[in-house]
C-alpha positions as CSV (number, residue, x, y, z in Angstrom):
1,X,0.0,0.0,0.0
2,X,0.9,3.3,-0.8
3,X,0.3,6.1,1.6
4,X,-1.9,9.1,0.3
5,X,0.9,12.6,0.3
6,X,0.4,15.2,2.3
7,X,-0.2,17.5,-0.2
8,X,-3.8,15.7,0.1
9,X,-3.9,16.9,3.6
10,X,-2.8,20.3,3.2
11,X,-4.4,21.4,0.3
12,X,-8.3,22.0,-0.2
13,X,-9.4,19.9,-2.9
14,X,-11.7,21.5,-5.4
15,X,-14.4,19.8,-6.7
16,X,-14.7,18.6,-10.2
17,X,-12.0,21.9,-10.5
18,X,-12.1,24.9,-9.2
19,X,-15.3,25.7,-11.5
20,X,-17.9,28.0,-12.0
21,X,-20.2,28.0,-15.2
22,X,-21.2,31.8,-15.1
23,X,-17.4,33.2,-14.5
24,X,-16.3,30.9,-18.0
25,X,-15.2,27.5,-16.0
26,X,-17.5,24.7,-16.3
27,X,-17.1,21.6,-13.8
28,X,-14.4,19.3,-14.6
29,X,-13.1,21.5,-17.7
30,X,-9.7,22.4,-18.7
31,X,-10.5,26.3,-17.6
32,X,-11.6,24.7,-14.1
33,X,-8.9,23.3,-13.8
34,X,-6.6,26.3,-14.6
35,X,-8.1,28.3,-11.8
36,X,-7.3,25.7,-9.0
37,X,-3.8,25.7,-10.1
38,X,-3.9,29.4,-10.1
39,X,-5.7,29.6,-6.3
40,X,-3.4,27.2,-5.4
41,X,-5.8,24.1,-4.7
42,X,-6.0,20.7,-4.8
43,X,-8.1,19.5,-7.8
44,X,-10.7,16.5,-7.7
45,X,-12.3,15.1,-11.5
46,X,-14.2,12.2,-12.5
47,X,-13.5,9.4,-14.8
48,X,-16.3,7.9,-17.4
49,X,-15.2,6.1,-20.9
50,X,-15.5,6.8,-24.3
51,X,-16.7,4.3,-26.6
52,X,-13.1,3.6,-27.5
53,X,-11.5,3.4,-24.3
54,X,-10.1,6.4,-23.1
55,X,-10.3,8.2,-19.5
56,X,-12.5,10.7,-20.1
57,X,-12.7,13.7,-17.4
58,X,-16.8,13.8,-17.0
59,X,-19.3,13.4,-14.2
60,X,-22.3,12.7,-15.8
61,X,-23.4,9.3,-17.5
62,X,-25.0,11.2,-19.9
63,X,-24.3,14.0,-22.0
64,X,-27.5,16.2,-21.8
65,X,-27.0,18.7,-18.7
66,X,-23.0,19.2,-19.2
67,X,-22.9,19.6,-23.1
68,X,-26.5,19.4,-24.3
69,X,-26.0,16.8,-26.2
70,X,-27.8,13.4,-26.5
71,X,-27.2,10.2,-25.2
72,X,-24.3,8.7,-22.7
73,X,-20.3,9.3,-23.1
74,X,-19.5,6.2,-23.6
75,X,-21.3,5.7,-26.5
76,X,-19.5,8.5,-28.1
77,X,-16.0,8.2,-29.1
78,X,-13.0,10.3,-27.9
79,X,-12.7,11.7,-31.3
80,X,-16.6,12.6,-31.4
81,X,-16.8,13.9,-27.9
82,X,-14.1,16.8,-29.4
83,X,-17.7,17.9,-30.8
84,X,-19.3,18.7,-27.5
85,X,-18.4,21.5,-25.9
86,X,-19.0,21.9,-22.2
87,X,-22.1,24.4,-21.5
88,X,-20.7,27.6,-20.5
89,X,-16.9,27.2,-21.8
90,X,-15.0,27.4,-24.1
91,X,-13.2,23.9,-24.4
92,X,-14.8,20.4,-25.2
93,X,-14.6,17.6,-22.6
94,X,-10.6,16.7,-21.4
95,X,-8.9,13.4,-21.6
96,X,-7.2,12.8,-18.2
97,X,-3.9,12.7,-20.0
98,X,-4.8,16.3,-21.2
99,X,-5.8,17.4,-17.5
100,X,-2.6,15.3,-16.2
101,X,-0.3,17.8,-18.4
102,X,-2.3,20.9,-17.6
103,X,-1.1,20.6,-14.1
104,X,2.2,18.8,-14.1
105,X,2.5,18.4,-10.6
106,X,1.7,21.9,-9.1
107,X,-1.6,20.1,-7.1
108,X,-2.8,17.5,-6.1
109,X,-4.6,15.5,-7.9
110,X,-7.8,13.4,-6.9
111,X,-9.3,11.1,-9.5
112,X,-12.8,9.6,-8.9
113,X,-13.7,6.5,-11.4
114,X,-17.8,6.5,-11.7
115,X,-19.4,2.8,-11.3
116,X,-20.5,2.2,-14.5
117,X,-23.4,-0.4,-14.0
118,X,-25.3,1.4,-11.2
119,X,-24.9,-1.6,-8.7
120,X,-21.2,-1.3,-7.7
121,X,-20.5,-4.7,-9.5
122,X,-17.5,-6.4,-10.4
123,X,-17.4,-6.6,-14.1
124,X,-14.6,-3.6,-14.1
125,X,-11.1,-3.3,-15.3
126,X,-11.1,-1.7,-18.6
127,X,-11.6,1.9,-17.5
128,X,-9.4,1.2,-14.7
129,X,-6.3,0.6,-16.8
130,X,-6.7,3.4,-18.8
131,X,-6.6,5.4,-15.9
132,X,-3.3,3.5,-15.0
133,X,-1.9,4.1,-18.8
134,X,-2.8,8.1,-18.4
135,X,-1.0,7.7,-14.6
136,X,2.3,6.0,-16.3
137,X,5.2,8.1,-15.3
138,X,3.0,11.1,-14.0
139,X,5.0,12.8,-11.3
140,X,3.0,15.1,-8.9
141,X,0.6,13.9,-6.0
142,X,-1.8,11.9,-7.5
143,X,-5.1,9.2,-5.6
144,X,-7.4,7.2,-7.2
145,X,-10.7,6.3,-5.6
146,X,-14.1,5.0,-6.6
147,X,-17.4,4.3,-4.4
148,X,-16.8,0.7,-6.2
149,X,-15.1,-1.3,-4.2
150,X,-14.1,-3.8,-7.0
151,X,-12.9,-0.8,-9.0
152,X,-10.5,-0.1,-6.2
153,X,-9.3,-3.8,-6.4
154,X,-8.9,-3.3,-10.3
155,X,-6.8,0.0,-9.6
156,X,-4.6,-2.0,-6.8
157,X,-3.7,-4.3,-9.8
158,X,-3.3,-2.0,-12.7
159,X,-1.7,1.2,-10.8
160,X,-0.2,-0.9,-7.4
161,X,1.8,2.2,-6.2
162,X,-0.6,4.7,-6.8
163,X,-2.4,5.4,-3.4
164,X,-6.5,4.3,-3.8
165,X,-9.0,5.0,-1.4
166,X,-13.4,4.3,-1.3
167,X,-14.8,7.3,-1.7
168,X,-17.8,6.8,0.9
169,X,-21.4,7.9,2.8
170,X,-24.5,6.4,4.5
171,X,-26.3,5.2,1.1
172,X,-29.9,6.5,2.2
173,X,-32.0,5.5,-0.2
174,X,-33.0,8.8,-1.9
175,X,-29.8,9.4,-3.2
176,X,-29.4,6.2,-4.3
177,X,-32.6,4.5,-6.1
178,X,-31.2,2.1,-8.0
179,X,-28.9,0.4,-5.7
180,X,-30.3,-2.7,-4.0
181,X,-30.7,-2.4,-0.1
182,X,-28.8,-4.9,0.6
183,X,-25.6,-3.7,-1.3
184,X,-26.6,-0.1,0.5
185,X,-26.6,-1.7,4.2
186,X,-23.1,-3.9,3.0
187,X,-21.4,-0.6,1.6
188,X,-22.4,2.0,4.5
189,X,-19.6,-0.1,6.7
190,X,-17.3,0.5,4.6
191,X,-16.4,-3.4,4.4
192,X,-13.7,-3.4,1.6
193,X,-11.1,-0.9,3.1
194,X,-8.5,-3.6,4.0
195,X,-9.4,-5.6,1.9
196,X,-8.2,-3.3,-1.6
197,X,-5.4,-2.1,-0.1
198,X,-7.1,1.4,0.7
199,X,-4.8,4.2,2.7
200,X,-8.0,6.5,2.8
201,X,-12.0,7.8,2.8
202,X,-13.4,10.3,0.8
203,X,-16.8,10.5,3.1
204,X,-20.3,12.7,2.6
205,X,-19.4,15.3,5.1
206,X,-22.8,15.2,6.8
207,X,-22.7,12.3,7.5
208,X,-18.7,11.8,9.0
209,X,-19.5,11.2,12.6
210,X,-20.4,7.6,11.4
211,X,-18.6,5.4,14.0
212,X,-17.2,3.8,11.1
213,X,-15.6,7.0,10.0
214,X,-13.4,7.2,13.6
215,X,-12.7,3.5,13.8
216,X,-10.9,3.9,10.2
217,X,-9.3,7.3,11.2
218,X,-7.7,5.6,14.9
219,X,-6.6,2.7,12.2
220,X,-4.5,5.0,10.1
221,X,-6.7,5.8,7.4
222,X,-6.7,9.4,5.8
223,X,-10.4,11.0,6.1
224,X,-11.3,12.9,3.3
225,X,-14.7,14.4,2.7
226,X,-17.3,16.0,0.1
227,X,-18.8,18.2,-0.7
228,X,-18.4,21.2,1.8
229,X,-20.2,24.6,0.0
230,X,-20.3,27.0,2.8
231,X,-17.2,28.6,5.3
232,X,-19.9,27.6,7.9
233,X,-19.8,24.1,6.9
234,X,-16.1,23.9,6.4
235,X,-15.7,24.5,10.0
236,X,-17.9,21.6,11.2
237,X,-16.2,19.1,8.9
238,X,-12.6,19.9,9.5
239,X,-13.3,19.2,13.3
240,X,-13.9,15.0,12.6
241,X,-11.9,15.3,8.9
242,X,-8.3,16.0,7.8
243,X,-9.2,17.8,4.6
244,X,-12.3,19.0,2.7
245,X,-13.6,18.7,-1.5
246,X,-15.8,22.1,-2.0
247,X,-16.8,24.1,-4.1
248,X,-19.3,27.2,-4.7
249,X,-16.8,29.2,-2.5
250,X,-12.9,29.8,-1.8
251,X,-12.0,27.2,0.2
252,X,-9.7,28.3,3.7
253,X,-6.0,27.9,2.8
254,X,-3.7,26.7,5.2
255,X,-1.2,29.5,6.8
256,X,2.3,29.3,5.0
């Protein structure tokens, strides 16, 4: 296992970039990016295929409410998805090898791979090691992390010294209506930590006083969490975690 760096600790982590549709930036694009290098933060994307294979830097399954376009990115291919711009900027959805050279190091960065059957299930591994192939030689603080638990055991064979953690919360229902109950009840514990070789949590912040959350954090384990979007908020999570995701503000920087 590879511990997660400091920088991880240190750094507020921006979510999906440092992004803001009305100032030029959308989420997760290559302008979103540029501001958190210029503010200094850490940066957190998502992962989601293209219909050929390659790490795209995307939240959404489907295309409609980033781009406007029709039908899901991974039925698009990375040459056709140069043909959707993201709503509000001026740049069309990044590779993660174009997002990897954009910052070269300067921030941390946290990359989240998206389940991609809606059940956390195991048939995984292709997007995984394209994620390792983008993460080949990178040199900077990088994580990988996924709330797939198989994915994580697919990243600790195809990227085995890149630090991986479960990016985590309490599953209620409502925010999750198309995963089983049972898989919700098995997940909330957090069962697969050891298990995948994890060094660390990124947890729903509302929800970090989960007795899980401190048994994993007395074990070792780095406690991340998302998504804080108020100074107010900020303050309550920093007291039971190490570092915060946000965004909709300017996150509290660390004295020098």
């Amino acid at each position: 296992m590879t511990a997660l760096p400091r920088a991880f600790l240190d750094t507020p982590i921006a979510h999906r970039a440092f992004h803001d549709r009305g100032a030029g930036r959308p989420e997760n694009s290559i302008e979103a990016v540029r501001a958190a290098l210029a503010a200094g933060y850490g940066i957190e994307i998502d992962i989601q295929p293209s219909s050929d294979g390659a790490a795209m830097v995307f939240h959404d399954y489907d295309l409609k409410r980033l781009t406007g376009g029709t039908g899901s990115i991974r039925q698009r291919s990375r040459a056709e998805l140069r043909d959707f711009p993201l709503l509000g900027g001026a740049s069309a959805i990044p590779t993660l090898d174009e997002v990897l050279d954009e910052v070269a190091g300067r921030v941390p960065v946290l990359i989240e791979i998206k389940d991609q059957d809606g059940a956390m299930g195991r048939e995984v591994g292709a997007l995984e090691r394209a994620v390792a192939r983008a993460l080949a030689g990178y040199e900077g603080p990088v994580a990988v992390m996924s709330f797939n638990p198989h994915s994580v055991a697919a990243l600790a064979e195809a990227a085995p010294d890149i630090p991986r953690g479960i990016t985590t919360c309490a599953y209620k229902r409502p925010g999750w209506p198309g995963l089983p109950g049972p898989v919700r009840k098995l997940l909330r514990e957090i069962p697969d930590f050891d298990r995948v070789g994890a060094t660390f949590i990124s947890h729903r912040w509302s929800d970090l006083s989960r007795p899980r959350v401190a048994e994993l954090r007395a074990l070792g384990a780095a406690i991340l969490c998302w998504t804080i979007r108020s100074p107010q908020d900020e303050a309550i999570a920093r007291s039971l975690a190490q570092n915060v995701t946000f965004e909709g503000y300017a996150a509290t920087r660390p004295a020098a």
